[in-house]
C-alpha positions as CSV (number, residue, x, y, z in Angstrom):
1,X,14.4,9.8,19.4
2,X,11.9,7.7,17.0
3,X,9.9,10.8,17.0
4,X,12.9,13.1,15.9
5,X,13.6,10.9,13.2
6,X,9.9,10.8,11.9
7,X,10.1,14.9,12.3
8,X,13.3,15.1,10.3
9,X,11.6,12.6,7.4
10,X,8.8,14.3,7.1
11,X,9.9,17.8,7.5
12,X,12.5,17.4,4.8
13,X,9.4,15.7,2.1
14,X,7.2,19.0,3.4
15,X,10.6,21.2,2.6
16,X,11.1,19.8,-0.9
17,X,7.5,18.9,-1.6
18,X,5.5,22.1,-0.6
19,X,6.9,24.9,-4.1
20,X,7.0,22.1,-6.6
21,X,4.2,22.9,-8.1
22,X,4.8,20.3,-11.2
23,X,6.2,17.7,-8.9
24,X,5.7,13.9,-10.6
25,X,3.0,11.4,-9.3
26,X,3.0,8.4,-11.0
27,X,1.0,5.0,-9.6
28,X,-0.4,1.8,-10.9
29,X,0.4,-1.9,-10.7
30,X,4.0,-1.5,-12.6
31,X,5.9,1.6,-12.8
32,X,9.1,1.6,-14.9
33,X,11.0,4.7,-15.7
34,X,13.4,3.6,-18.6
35,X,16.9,4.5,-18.8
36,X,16.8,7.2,-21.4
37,X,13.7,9.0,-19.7
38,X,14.9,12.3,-17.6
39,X,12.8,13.7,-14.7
40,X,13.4,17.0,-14.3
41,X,11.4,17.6,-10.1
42,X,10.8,15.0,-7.3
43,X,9.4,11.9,-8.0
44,X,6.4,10.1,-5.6
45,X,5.6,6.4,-7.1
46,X,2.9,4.3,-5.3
47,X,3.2,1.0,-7.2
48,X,2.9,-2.6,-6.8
49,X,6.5,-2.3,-8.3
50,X,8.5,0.1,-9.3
51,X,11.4,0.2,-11.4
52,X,13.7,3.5,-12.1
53,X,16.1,3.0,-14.5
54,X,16.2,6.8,-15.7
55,X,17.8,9.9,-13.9
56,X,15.2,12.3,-11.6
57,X,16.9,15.4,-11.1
58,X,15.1,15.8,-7.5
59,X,14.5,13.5,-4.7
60,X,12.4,10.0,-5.2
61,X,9.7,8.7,-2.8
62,X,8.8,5.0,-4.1
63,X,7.1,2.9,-2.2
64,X,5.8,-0.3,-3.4
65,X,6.2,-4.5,-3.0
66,X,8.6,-4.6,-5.1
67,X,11.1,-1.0,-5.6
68,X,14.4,-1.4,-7.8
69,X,16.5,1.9,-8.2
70,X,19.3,2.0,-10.3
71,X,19.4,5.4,-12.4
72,X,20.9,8.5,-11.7
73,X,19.3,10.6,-8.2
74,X,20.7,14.2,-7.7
75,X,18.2,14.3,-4.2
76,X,17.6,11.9,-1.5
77,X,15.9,8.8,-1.5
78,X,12.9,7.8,0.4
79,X,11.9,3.7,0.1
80,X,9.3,1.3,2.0
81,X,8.7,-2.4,0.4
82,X,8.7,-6.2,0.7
83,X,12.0,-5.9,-1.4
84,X,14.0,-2.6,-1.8
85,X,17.1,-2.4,-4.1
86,X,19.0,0.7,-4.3
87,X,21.8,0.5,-7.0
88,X,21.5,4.4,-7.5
89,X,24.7,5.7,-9.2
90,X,24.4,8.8,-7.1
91,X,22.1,9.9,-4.3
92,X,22.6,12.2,-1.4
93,X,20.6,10.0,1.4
94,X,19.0,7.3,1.5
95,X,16.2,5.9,3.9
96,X,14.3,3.0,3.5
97,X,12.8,0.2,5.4
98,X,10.8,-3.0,4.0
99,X,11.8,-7.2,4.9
100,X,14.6,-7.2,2.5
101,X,16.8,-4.2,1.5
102,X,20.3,-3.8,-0.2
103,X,21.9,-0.6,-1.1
104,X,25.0,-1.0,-3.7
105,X,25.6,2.1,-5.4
106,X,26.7,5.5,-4.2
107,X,25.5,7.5,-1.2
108,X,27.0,11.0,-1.0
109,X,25.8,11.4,2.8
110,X,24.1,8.9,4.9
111,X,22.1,5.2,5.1
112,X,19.2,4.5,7.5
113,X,17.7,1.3,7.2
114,X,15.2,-0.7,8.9
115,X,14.3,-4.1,7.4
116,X,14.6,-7.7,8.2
117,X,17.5,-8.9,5.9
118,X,19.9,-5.1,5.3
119,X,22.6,-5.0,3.0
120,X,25.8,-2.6,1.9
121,X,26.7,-4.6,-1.2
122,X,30.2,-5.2,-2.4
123,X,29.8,-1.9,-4.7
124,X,28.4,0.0,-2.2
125,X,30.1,3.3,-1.5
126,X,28.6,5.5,1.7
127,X,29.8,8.8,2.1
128,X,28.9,9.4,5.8
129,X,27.7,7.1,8.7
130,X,25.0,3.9,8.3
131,X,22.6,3.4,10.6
132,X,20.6,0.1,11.0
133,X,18.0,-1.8,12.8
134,X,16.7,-4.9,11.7
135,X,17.5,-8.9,11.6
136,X,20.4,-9.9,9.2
137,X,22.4,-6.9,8.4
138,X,25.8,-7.6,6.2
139,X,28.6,-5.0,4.7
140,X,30.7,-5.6,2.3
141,X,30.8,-2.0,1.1
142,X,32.6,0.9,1.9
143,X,30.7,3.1,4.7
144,X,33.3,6.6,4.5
145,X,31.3,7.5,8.3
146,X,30.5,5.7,11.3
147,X,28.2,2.8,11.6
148,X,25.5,2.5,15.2
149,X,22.7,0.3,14.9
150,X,21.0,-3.0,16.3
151,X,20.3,-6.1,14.5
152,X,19.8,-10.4,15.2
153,X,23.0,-11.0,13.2
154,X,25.3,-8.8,11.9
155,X,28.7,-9.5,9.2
156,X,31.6,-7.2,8.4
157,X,33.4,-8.1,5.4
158,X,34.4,-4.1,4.3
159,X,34.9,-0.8,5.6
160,X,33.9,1.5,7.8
161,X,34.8,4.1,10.9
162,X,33.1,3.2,14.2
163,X,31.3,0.4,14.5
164,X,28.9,0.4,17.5
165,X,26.7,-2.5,17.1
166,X,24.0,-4.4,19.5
167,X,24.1,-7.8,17.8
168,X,24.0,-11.5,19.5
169,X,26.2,-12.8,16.8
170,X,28.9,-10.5,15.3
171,X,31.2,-12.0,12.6
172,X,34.1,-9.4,11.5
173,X,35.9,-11.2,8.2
174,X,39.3,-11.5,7.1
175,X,39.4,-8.4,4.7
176,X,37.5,-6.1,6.6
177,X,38.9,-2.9,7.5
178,X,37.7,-0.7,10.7
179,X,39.0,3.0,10.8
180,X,38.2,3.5,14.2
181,X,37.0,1.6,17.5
182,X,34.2,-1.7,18.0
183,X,31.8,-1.7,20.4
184,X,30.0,-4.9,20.5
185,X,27.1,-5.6,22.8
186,X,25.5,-8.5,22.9
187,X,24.8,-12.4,24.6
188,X,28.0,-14.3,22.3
189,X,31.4,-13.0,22.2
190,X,32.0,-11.2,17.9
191,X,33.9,-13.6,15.7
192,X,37.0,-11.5,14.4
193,X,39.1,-13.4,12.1
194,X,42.8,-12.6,12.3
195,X,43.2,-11.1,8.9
196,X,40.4,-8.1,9.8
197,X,41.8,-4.6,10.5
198,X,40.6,-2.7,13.9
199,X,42.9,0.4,14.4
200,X,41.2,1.3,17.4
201,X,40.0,-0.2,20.5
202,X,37.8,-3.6,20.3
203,X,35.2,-3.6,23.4
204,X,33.0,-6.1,24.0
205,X,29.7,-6.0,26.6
206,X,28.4,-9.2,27.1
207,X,24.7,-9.4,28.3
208,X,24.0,-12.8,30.3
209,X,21.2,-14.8,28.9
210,X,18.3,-13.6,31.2
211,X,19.7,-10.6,32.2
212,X,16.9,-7.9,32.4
213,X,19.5,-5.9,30.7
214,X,18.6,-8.2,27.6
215,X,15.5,-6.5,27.3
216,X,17.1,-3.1,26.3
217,X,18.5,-4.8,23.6
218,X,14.8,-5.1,22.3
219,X,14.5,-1.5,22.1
220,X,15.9,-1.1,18.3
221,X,13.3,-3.9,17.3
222,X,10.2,-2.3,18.7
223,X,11.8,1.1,17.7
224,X,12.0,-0.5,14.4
225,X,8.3,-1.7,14.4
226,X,7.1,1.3,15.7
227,X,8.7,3.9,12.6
228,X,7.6,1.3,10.0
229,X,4.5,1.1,10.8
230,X,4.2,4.8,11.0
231,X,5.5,4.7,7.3
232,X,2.5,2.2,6.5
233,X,0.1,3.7,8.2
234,X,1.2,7.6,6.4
235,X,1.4,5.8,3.0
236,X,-1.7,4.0,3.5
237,X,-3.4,7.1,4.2
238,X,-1.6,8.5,1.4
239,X,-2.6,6.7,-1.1
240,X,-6.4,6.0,0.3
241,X,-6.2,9.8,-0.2
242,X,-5.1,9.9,-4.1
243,X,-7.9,7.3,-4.9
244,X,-10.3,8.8,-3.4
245,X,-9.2,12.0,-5.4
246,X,-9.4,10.3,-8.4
247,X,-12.5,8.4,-8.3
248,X,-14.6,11.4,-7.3
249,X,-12.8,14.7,-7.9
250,X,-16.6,16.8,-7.6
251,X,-17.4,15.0,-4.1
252,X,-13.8,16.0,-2.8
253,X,-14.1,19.5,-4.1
254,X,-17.4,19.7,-2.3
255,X,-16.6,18.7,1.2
256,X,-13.8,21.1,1.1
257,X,-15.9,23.2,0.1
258,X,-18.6,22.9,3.5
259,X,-15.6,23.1,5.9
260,X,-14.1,26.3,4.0
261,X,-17.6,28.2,4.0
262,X,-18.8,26.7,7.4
263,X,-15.9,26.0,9.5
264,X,-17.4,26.8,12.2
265,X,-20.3,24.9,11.5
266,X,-18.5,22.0,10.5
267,X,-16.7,21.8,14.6
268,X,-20.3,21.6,15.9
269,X,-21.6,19.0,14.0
270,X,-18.4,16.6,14.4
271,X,-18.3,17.3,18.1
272,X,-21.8,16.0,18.2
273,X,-21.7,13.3,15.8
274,X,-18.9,11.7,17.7
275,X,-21.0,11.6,20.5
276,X,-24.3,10.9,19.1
277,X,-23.0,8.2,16.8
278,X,-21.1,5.7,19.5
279,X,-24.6,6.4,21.7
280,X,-27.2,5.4,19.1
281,X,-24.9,2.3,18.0
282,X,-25.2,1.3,22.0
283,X,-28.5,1.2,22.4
284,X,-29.3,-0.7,18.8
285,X,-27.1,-3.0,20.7
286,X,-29.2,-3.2,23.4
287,X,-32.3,-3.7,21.2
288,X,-31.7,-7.0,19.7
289,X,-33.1,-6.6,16.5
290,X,-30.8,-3.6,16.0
291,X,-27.8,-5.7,15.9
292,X,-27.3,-5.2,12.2
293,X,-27.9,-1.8,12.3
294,X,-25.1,-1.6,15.1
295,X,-22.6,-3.5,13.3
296,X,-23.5,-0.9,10.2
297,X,-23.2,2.0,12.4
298,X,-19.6,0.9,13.7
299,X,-18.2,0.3,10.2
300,X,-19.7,4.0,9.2
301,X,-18.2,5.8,12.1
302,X,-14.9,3.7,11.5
303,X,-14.5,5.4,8.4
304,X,-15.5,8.9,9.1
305,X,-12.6,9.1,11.8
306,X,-9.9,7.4,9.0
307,X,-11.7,10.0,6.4
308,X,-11.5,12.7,8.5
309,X,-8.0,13.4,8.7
310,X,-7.6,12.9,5.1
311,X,-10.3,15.8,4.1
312,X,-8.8,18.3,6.5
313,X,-5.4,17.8,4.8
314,X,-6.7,18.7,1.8
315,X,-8.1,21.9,2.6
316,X,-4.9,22.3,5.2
317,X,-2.7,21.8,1.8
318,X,-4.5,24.0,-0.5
319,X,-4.2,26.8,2.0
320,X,-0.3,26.3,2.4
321,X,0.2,26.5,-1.8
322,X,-1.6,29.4,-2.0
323,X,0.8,31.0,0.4
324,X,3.1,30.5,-2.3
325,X,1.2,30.0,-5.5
326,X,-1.9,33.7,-5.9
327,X,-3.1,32.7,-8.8
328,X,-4.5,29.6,-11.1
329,X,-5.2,26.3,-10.2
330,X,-3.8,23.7,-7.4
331,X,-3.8,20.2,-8.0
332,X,-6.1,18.5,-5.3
333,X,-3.2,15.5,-5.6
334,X,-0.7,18.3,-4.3
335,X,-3.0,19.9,-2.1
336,X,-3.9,16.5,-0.1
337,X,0.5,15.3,0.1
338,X,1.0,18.8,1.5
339,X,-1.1,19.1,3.6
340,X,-1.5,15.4,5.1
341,X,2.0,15.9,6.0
342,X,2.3,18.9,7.9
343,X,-0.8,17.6,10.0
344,X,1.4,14.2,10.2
345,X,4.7,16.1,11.6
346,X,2.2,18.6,14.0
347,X,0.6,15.3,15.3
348,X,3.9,13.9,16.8
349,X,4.3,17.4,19.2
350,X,3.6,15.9,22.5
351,X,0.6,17.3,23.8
352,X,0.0,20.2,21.3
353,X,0.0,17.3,18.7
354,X,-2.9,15.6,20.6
355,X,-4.9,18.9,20.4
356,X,-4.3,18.8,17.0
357,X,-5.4,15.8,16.4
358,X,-8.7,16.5,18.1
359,X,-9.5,19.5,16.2
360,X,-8.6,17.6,12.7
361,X,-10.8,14.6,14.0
362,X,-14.0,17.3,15.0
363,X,-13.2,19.6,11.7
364,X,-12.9,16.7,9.6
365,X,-16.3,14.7,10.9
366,X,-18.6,17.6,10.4
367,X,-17.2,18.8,7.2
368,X,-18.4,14.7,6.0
369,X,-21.4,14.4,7.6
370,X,-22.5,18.3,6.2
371,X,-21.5,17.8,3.0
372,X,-22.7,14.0,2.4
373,X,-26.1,15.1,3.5
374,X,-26.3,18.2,1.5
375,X,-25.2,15.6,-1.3
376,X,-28.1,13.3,-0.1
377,X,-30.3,16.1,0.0
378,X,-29.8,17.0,-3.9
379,X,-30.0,13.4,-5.1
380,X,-32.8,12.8,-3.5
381,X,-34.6,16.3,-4.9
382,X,-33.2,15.2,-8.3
383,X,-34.8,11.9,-7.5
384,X,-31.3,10.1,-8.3
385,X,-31.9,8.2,-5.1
């Protein structure tokens, strides 16, 4: 099911992402988009924090310490951060997950959250269902669906349709308003105050302290570990990608450039380099005095598998725009998001996703150990090095 989920996120970026050829990249330490400033495609902000007090008349990726939303979104929202506050005055979905998230403006379909302290603020307004997993979740909102999820604690003070909750301690408040049945499972018995509103059926299954039932109740935590760091390890690469892009645009074109002419040539080198690298760091091992050199030879080889993936999503992205775009330039930036994500959603096919993986890892290798050395090989003929 975790996997579905991923597919869905990431399909729906590639989907949305892959013909907006002037989609909006903005990063640094602060992004703000004022209230009076209009952007007219999606919006990706990589940011230490990001503020968006404008309107973006497409969908917004922000991820970031620190993310504050409160303008005007016509697409979906897609949020990862220490703190995440969506006060959007329209959106169509939102997903997010960070340590401390609260959503209080308007949601025209659905909520999925994962976090440690979750939100629906007072304002909130939810077209269609919530779904949550995380440690403190609290509504005081209006959720117009259904709401499934599992959390440590969780508070009801508005409204909703079904609740189906995994929660040890449940509090439902005087003033809250369930359209629908309550399913509570957990170790404690919920805490309904008189004055709360079920119209359907209230059931309640306890789970004994000890019971290795217990342990099933675990499965929304570690399926809430599991996505986020998936979504730290994508963005991550993401934006190890864009730096990389920026700092040496010639180098990048370069490599792409080896694996496009000598693709074949590229497969045999990183077949062998991934064997003839983990043997010589072995035996420098074994040789005292190589030690250093080992230690070297790890950190290098470390980084050619993490480069790797990254190099053949650029050339995989390029390849995918030009489907769509025949003529004139394509931004390596685009390039490098398209294409790092359809190798991200093909990797989480069982099986066929792990021969995927192996080919991107071979591919990727030799293309960076032709094209360094060719590099080498004209500095050192220049006598640069």
């Amino acid at each position: 099911m975790d996997n579905v989920k991923s597919i869905i996120l990431i399909l729906t970026i590639v989907f949305f992402v892959t013909p907006a050829y002037s989609l909006v990249v903005k990063t640094g330490t602060a992004v703000d988009i004022p209230i009076d400033e209009m952007i007219d495609d999606d919006l990706i902000v990589l940011a230490q924090t990001v503020t968006i007090d404008g309107t973006v008349d497409g969908d917004v990726y922000a991820f970031a310490r620190d993310v504050a939303i409160k303008g005007n979104v016509s697409g979906s929202i897609f949020s990862g951060g220490a703190t995440v506050d969506v006060g959007a005055k329209s959106a169509k979905t939102i997903w997010a997950a960070g340590g401390t998230i609260e959503v209080s403006g308007a949601v025209e379909n659905n909520v999925i959250l994962f976090g440690g302290t979750l939100a629906i603020g007072k304002d909130a307004r939810v077209g269609k269902d919530v779904r949550v997993y995380g440690g403190q979740f609290d509504v005081e909102g209006t959720i117009g669906g259904n709401l499934k999820g599992g959390v440590g604690n969780f508070s009801m003070a508005g409204k909703s349709g079904d609740i189906t909750i995994r929660s040890d301690k449940v509090h439902i408040k005087s003033g809250a308003e369930i359209r629908g049945d309550l399913t509570v499972r957990g170790e404690k018995e919920p805490n309904i105050e008189e004055a709360a509103t079920i119209t359907g059926e209230t059931t309640i299954e306890k789970v004994e302290k000890g019971d290795e039932r217990a342990f099933i109740a675990l499965a929304p935590v570690i399926a809430f570990f599991v996505s986020f760091m998936r979504i730290v390890m994508f963005v991550a690469a993401i934006i190890v990608g864009i730096v990389i892009i920026a700092l040496s645009k010639r180098y990048v074109r370069r490599i792409m450039d080896t694996f496009i002419t000598k693709p074949w040539k590229s497969l045999g080198v990183g077949f062998l380099g991934l064997i003839v690298i983990p043997v010589a760091i072995a035996i420098l091992f074994i040789v005292l005095v190589g030690y250093p050199f080992a230690v070297f030879g790890i950190f290098i080889y470390l980084i050619l598998i993490y480069l790797a993936s990254i190099f053949v999503g650029l050339v995989t992205g390029e390849k995918i725009i030009r489907l769509f775009k025949k003529e004139g330039d394509i931004s390596l930036y685009l390039s490098f998001i398209v294409g790092y994500v359809v190798l991200f959603v093909l990797g989480l096919i069982p099986i066929l996703g792990f021969i995927i993986k192996l080919f991107i890892l071979l591919f990727g290798a030799g293309m960076l150990l032709i094209g360094t050395w060719n590099l080498f090989k004209e500095a050192r003929g220049k006598e640069l090095v």
